[in-house]
C-alpha positions in Angstrom: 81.4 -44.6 31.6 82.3 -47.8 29.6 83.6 -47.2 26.3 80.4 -49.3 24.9 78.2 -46.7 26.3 79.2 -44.2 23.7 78.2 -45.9 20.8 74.9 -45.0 21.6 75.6 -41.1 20.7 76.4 -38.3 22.9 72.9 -37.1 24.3 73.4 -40.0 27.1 77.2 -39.9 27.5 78.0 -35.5 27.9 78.1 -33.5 30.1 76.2 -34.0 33.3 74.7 -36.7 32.4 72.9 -37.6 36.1 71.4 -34.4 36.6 74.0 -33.0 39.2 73.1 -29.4 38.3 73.7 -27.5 41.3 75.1 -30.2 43.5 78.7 -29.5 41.5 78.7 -25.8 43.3 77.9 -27.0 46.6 78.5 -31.0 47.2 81.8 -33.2 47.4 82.6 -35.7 44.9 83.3 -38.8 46.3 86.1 -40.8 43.9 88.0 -44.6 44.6 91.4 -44.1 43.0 90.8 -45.9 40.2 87.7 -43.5 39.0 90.0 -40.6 40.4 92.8 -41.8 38.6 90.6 -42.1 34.9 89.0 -38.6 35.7 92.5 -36.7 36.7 93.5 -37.8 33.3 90.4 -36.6 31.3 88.8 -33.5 32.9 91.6 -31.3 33.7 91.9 -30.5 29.9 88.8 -29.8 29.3 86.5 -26.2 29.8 83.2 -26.4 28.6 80.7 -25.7 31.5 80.5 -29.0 32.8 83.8 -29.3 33.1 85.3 -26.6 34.7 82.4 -27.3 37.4 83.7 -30.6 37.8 87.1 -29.2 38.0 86.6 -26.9 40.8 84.4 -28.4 43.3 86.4 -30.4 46.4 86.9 -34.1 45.8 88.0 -36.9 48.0 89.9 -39.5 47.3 89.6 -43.1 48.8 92.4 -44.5 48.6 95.1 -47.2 50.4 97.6 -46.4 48.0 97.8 -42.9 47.2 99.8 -40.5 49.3 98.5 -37.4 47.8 95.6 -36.6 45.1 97.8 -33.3 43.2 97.2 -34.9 39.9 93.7 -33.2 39.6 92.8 -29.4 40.9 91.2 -29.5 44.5 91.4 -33.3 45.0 92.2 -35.1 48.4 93.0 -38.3 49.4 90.5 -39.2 52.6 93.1 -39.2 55.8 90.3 -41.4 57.9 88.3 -44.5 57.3 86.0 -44.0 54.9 82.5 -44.3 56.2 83.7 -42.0 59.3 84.9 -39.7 56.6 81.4 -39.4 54.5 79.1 -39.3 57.6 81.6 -36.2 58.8 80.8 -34.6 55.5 77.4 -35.8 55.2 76.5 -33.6 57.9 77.6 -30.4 56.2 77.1 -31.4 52.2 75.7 -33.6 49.4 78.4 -36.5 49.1 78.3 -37.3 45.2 80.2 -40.9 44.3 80.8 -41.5 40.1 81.4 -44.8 39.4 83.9 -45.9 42.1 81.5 -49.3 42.7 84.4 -50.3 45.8 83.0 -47.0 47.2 79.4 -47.7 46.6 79.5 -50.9 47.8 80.9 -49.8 51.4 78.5 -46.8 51.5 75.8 -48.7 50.8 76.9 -51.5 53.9 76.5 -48.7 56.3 73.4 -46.9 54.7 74.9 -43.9 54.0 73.6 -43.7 50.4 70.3 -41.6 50.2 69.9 -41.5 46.3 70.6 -43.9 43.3 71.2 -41.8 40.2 71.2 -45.3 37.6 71.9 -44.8 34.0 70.3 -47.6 31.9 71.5 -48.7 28.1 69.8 -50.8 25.4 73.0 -53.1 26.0 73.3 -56.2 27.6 76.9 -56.8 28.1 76.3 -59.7 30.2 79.7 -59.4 32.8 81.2 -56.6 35.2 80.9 -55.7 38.9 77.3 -55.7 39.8 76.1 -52.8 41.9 73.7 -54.6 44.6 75.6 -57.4 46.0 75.3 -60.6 48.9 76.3 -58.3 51.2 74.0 -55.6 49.9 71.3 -54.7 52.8 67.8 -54.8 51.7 66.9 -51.1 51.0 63.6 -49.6 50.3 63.9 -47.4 47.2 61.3 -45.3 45.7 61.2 -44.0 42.3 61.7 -40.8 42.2 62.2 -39.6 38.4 62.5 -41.1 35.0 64.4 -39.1 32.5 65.2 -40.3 28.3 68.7 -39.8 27.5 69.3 -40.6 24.3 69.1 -44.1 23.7 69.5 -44.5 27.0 67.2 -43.9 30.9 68.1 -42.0 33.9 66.1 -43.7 36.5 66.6 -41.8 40.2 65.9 -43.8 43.1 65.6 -42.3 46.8 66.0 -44.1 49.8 61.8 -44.8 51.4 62.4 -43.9 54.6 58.4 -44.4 55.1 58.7 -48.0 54.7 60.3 -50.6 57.5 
């Protein structure tokens, strides 16, 4: 989360913000070593509820330059090509990516995203990475839920497999 998002008060910045809920006991989170990186540096201190969920579920690591992930509790750096790595965990779990947009933007190439989870401020900040790209596929979304956060929207977005 960009430091601008928290002037806009804590309802839309804590905790699980996106609605994980019980995807933290059962899915793998999906990090790029940057995100992995920020994250190992934050959440291992912390121990409200939230947290130590986040702590303890598996998390992979996709990464060039990292030899190991020890830096964070139950953290892995992905031994494989990505995209064969998430289909192989697909098949058995709920593959959660935070932030990570390098991530994204490969899982998305190869249609392996299912869900958006999109977190929406009253702030235009007018440069960054942008999420949908040139070499985004077109995708058929359907909105799935709308949830006030604060200041801010959580607008969830599934994959319509009924359309195409």
């Amino acid at each position: 989360m960009e430091a601008w998002a928290f002037r806009h008060g804590p309802e839309a910045v804590a905790g699980d913000k996106f609605g994980l809920g019980a995807l933290l006991d059962t899915g793998v989170m999906l990090l790029g070593r940057r995100t992995w990186e920020l994250f190992a540096k934050i959440w291992p201190g912390r121990a409200d509820e939230f947290a130590t969920k986040l702590n303890n579920m598996d998390k992979l690591v996709a990464s060039r330059s990292l030899a190991h992930a020890s830096g964070w509790q139950n953290s892995t750096v992905i031994d494989d090509d990505l995209v064969t790595a998430v289909r192989r965990r697909k098949a058995r779990q709920d593959v959660i990516v935070t932030g990570s947009i390098s991530v994204v933007h490969t899982l998305a190439r190869h249609g392996l995203i299912d869900e958006y989870r999109l977190m929406v401020f009253p702030t235009v900040v007018g440069s960054g990475s942008r999420l949908f790209t040139g070499d985004t596929a077109p995708t058929d979304l359907r909105l799935s839920s709308i949830e006030r956060k604060g200041a801010a929207a959580l607008l969830w977005y599934r994959r319509d497999a009924s359309v195409g």
